[in-house]
C-alpha positions in Angstrom: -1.6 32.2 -7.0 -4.1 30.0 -5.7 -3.2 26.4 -4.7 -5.2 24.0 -7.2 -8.0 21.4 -5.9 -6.5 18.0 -6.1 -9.3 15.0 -6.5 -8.8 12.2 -4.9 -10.6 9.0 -6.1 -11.4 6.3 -3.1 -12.4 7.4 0.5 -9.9 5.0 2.7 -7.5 5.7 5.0 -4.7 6.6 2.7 -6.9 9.5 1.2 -7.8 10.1 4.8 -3.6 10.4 5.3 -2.8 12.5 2.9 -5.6 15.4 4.2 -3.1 16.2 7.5 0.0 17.3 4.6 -2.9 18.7 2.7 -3.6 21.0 5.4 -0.6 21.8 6.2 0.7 23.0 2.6 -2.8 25.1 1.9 -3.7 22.2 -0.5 -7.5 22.0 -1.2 -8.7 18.0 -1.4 -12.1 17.2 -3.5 -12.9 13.4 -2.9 -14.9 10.6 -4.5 -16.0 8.3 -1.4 -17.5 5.1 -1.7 -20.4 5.7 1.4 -21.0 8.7 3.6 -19.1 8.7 6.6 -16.3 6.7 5.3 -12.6 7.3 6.6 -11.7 9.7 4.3 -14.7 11.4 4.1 -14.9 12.6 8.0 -11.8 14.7 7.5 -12.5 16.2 3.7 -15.6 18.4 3.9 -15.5 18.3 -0.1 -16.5 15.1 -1.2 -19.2 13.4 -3.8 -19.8 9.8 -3.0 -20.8 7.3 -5.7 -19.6 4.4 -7.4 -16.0 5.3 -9.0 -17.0 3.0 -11.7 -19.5 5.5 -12.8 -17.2 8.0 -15.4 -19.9 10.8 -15.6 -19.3 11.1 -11.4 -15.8 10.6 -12.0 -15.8 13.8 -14.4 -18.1 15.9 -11.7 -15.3 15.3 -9.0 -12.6 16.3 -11.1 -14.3 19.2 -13.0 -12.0 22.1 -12.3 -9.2 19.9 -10.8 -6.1 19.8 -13.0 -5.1 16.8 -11.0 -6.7 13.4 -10.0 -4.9 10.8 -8.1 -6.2 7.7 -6.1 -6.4 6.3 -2.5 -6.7 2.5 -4.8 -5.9 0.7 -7.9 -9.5 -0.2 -8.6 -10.7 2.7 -11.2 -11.5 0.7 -14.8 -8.3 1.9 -17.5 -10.7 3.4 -19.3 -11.8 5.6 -17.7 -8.5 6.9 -16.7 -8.1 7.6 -20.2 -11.3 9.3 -20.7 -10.5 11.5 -18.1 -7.3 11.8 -19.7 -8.4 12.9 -23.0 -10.7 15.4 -21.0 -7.1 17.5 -19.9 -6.5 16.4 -16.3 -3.7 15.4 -15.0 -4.0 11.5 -14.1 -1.9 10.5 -11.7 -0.3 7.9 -12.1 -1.5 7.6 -15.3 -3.1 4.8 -16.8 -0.3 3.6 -18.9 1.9 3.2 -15.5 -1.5 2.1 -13.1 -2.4 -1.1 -15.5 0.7 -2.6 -13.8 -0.7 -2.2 -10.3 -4.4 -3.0 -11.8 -3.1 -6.5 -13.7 -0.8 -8.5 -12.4 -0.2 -10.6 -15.4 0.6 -7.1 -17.2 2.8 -6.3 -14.0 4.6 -9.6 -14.8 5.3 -9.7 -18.0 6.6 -5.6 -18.2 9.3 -6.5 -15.4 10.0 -9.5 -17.1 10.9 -7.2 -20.3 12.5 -4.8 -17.7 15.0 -7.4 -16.6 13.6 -7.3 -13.0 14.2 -10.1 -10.5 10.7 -11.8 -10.2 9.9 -15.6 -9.0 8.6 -18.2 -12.2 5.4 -17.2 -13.3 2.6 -17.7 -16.0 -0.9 -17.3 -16.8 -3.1 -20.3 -16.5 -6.3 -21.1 -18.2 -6.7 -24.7 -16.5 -6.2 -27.1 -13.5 -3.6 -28.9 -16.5 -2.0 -25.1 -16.9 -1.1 -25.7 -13.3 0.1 -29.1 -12.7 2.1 -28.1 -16.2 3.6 -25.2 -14.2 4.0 -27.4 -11.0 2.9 -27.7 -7.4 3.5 -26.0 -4.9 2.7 -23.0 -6.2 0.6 -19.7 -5.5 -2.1 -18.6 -7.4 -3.3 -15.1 -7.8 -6.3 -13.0 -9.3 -4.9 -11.1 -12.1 -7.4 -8.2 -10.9 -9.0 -6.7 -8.2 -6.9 -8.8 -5.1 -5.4 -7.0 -2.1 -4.7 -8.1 1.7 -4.7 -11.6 1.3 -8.1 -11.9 -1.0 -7.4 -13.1 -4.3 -4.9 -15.3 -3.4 -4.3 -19.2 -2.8 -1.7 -21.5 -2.0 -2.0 -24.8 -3.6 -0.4 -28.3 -3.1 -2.3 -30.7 -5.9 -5.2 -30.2 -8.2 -7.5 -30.5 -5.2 -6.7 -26.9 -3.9 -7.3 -25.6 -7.0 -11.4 -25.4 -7.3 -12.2 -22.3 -5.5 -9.1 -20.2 -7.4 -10.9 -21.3 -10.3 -14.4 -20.7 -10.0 -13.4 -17.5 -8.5 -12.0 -16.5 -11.7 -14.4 -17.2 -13.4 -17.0 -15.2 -11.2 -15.4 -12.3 -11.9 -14.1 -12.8 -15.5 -10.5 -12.2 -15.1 -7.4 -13.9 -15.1 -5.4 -16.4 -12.8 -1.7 -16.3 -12.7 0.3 -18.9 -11.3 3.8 -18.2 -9.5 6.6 -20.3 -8.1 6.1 -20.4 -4.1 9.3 -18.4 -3.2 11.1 -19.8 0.5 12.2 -16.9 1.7 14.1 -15.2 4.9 11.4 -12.3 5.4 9.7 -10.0 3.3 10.7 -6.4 2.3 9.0 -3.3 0.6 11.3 -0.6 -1.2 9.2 2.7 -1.6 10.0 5.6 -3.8 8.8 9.0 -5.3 8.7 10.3 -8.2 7.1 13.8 -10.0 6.1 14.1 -13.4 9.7 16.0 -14.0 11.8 13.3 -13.3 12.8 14.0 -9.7 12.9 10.6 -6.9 13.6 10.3 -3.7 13.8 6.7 -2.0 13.1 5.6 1.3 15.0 3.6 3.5 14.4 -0.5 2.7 12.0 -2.0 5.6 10.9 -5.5 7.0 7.5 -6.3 6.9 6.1 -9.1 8.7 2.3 -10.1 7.1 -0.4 -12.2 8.8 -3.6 -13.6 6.7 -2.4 -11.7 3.8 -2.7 -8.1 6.2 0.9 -6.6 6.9 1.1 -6.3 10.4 4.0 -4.7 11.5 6.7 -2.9 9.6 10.8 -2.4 11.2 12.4 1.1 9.3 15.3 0.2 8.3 15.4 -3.8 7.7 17.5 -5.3 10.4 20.5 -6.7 9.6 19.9 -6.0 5.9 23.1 -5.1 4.0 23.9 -2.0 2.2 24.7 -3.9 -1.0 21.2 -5.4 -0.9 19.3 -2.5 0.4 21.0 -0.4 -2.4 19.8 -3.1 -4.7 16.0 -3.1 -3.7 16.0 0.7 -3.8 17.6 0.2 -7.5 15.3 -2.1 -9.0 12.2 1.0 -7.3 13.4 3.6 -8.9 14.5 1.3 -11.9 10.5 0.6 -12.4 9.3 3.6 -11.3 11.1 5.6 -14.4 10.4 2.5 -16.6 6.6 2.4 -16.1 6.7 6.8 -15.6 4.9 6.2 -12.3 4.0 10.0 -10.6 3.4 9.9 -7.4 4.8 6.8 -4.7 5.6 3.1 -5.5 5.9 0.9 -2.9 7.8 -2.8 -4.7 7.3 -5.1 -2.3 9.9 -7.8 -2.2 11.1 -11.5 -1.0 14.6 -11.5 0.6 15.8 -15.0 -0.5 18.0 -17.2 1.9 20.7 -17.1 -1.0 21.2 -12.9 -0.3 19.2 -11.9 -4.0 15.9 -10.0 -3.6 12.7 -10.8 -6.2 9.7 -9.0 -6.7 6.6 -9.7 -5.5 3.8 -6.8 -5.8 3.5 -3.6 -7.1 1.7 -0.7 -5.5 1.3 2.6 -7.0 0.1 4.7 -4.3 0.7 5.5 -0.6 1.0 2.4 1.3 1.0 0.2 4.4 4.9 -0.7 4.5 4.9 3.4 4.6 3.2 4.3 7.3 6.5 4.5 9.4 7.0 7.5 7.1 4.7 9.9 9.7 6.5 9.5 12.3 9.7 8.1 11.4 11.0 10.4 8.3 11.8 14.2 7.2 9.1 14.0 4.8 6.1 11.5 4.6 4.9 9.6 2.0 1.7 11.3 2.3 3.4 14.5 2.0 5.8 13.2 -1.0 2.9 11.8 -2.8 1.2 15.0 -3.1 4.2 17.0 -3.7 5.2 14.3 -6.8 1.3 14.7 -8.2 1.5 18.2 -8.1 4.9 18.4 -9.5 6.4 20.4 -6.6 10.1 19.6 -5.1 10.0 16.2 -3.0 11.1 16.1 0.4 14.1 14.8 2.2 12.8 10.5 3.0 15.3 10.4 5.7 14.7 8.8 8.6 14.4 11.1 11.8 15.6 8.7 14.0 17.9 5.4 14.2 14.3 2.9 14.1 10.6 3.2 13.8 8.9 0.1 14.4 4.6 0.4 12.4 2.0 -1.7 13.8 -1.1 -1.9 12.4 -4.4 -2.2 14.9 -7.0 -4.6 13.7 -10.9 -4.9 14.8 -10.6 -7.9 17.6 -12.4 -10.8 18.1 -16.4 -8.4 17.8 -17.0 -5.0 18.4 -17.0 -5.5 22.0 -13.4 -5.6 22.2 -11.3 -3.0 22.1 -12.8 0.8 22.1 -10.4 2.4 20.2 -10.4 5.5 22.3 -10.5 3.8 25.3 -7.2 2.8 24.7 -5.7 6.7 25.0 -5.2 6.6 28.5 -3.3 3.9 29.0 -1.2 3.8 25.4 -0.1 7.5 26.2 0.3 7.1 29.6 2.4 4.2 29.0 4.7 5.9 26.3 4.4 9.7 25.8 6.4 9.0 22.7 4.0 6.8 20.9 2.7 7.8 17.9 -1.3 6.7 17.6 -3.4 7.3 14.2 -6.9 5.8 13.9 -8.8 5.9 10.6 -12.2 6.4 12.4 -13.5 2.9 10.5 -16.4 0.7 12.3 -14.6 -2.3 14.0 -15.0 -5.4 12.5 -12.8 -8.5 13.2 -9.2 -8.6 11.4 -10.2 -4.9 9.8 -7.3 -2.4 9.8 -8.3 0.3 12.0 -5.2 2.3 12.8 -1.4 1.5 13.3 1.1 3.0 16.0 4.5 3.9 15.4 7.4 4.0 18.1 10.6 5.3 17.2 14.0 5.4 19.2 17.4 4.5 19.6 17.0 0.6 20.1 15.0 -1.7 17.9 13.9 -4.1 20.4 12.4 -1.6 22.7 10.7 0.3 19.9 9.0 -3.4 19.1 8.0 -3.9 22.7 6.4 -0.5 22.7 4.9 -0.5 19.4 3.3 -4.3 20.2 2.0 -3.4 23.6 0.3 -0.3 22.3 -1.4 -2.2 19.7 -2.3 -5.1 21.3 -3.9 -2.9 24.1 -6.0 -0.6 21.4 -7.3 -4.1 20.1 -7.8 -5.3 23.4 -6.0 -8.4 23.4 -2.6 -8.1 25.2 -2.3 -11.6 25.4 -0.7 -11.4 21.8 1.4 -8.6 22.3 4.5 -10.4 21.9 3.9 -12.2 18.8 
């Protein structure tokens, strides 16, 4: 029996992850890129590129695929159903995706659910939010991700540009509670179409304008009570929504010991990328396996601690030839662990991550900072 062609929508660097498991399991990849020459698109000879807001494209790159999945949220409901209705396999689907898509849908679901989440509502006015009260985050319903989208505001003042950026784009603003919290956490799970999961170990994330910069596998000094909580409430959403595939919940840990919610990503993601290096089975790999329905893979972790750190495009494109950096990086650390998405540099653009894994957290951090800092050729922040 042949292996079927799986269709991937979006041409970024997670599609671009998931071709090395492809590969390796004989599974053909057909992929919608956004541009030619885009991450994914240098390492999956079978692609289309076109607007995946276009449905009649959409249908050409899944036509003889009995499976479609995503490298992003962005694909309108729609035409998930659409493609639905025309027998493939959408996943996740678009009842489960609308919760990564919307976040005032996202909200109000886990809210139903019984899922820890900080104070939140929808909010039509600068009144709706001095009503709610300051200080308080505000949030696209739609289309945000690394940091865009979102605004922290003190007074009516900060509100303006939330506002007029709403209305730009015709969709919603949300208003949350700003959550103090110790540090932030992502729980990330699998899950096929049959039923089966398997969850990951809990990890720290540290974020930085919105972009997760480096990720610890497993959370320091996190307790087994609350890491078997986080990893609870995952695999709690991800059979309540039926998400296929990986969901990554990221979380708050709150100086009190309780753990809230704070996105929703239903796809392979950042906090993950540990998961190469650091684990039996990837995420990459588990996400294809859960698509396709096939029997997930072991998430445990190979070793003790793997420390991710993502490279980002420097100061301008002078700084910081990615490959420029091999000599030294492996040189340095014949254990390191180096994957670059082949993306143009551009300042504070995510063009890679490292991952370092050993017995000893601290030294896995050093290693795993150097290496980045020296990719992005600016060692001077190393220890940040």
């Amino acid at each position: 029996m042949l292996a079927p062609t799986l269709a991937v929508i979006g041409g970024g660097q997670l599609a671009r992850m998931m071709a090395e498991p492809a590969a390796a399991m004989g599974i053909p990849l057909r992929l919608l890129a956004e541009a030619e020459g885009v991450s994914a698109a240098q390492v999956i000879p079978d692609h289309l590129v076109g607007d995946y807001r276009d449905l009649a494209l959409l249908r050409r790159v899944t036509d003889g695929c009995p499976v479609v999945t995503f490298d992003h949220e962005h694909v309108p409901t729609g035409h998930l159903y659409a493609l639905a209705d025309d027998g493939v396999a959408v996943r996740p689907g678009p009842e489960a995706l609308v919760h990564a898509q919307d976040k005032a849908v996202m909200r109000e679901r886990l809210g139903e659910l019984g899922v820890p989440c900080p104070r939140n509502a929808v909010v039509a006015s600068v009144g709706d939010v001095e009503r709610f009260g300051f200080p308080c985050v505000l949030k696209t319903t739609r289309g945000g991700y690394d940091g865009k989208g979102v605004w922290f505001v003190r007074s009516t003042d900060d509100c303006g540009e939330a506002f007029a950026s709403a209305e730009a784009s015709g969709v919603r603003i949300l208003a949350e509670e700003l959550v103090e919290f110790r540090r932030e956490l992502s729980a990330l799970v699998a899950r096929s179409p049959s039923g089966q999961a398997a969850a990951y170990p809990v990890v720290a994330s540290t974020q930085k304008d919105g972009i997760c910069h480096e990720v610890v596998a497993p959370a320091p000094d996190l307790s087994e009570e609350l890491a078997g909580a986080a990893q609870e409430i995952a695999l709690r959403i991800a059979g309540a929504l039926d998400v296929t595939g990986v969901l990554a919940v990221e979380l708050f840990e709150t100086h009190d010991g309780r753990v809230l919610v704070n996105e929703l990503a239903m796809r392979p993601h950042n906090t993950g990328h540990w998961t190469q290096d650091g684990a039996v089975t990837s995420q990459f790999e588990n996400h294809l396996r859960a698509v396709l329905d096939l029997p997930l893979g072991s998430p445990a972790p190979r070793a003790r601690w793997t420390v991710m750190v993502n490279i980002l495009g420097g100061p301008d494109e002078t700084v910081g030839r990615l490959y420029d950096g091999y000599p030294h990086a492996l040189a340095r650390d014949p254990f390191l662990r180096v994957h670059l998405y082949g993306k143009q540099l551009r300042p504070g653009r995510k063009v890679g991550h490292v991952n370092a894994y050993g017995d000893d957290v601290d030294d896995c951090l050093e290693r795993a900072r150097h290496a980045a800092a020296w990719f992005r050729g600016d060692l001077g922040n190393e220890s940040e």
